[in-house]
C-alpha positions in Angstrom: 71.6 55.6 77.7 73.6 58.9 77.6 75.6 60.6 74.8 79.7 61.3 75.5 80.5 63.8 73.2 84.6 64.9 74.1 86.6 67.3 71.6 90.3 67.0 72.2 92.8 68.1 70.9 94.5 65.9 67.6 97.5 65.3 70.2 95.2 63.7 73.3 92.8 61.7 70.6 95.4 58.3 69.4 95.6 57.2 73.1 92.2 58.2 74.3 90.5 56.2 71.4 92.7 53.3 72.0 92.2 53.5 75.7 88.5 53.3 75.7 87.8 50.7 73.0 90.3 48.7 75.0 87.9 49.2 77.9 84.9 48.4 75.5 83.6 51.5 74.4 82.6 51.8 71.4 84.0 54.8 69.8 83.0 57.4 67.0 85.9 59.7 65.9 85.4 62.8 63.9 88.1 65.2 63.0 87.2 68.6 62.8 89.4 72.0 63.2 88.7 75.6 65.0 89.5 78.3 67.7 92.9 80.0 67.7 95.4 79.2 64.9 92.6 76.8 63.3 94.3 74.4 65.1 93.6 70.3 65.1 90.9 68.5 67.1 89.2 65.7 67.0 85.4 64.8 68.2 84.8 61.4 70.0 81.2 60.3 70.2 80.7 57.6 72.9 77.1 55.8 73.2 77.0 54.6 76.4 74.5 53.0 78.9 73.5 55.1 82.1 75.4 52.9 84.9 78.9 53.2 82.8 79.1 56.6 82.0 81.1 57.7 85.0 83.5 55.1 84.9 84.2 56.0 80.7 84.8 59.6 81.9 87.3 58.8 84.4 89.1 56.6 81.9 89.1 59.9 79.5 90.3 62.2 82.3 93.0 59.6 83.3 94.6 59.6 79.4 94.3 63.7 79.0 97.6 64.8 79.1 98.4 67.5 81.9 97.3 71.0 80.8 99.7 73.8 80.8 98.5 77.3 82.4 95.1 78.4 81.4 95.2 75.5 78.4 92.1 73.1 78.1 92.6 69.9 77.1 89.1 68.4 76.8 85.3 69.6 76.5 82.9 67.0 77.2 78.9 67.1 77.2 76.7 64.2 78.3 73.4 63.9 76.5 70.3 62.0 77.4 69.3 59.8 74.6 65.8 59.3 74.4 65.8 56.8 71.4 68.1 54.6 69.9 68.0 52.7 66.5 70.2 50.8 64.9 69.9 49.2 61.1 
């Protein structure tokens, strides 16, 4: 199982969230602010088993919208998780 964590920005988050719980994903959202202009983003945090996480990035990538010059749209990490637990 891996760990998706993506921060995009607050315009990028509605249809990405919607697109991947469509898909089945369960999804985490977390708003948080920062960088220039403290302007909005929001976290998503994405469990997801080893053989799917390709696929769930590709569905992100697909709902970015295009970037403009030198602008990001997206930072993502994938995490190893080494235990899961849930109560």
């Amino acid at each position: 199982m891996k760990m998706i964590i993506m921060i995009v920005k607050d315009s990028d988050a509605d249809t990405l969230t919607q697109s991947l719980t469509s898909a089945e994903y369960r999804v985490t959202r977390v708003a948080s602010t920062g960088g220039f202009l403290r302007s909005g983003f929001v976290t998503l945090l994405l469990g997801v088993d080893d053989d799917r996480v390709d696929s769930a990035i590709e569905l992100m990538r697909g709902n970015l919208k295009p970037s403009t010059g030198n602008e990001k749209r997206a930072t993502l990490f994938v995490i190893p998780v080494e235990r899961l637990e849930q109560g």
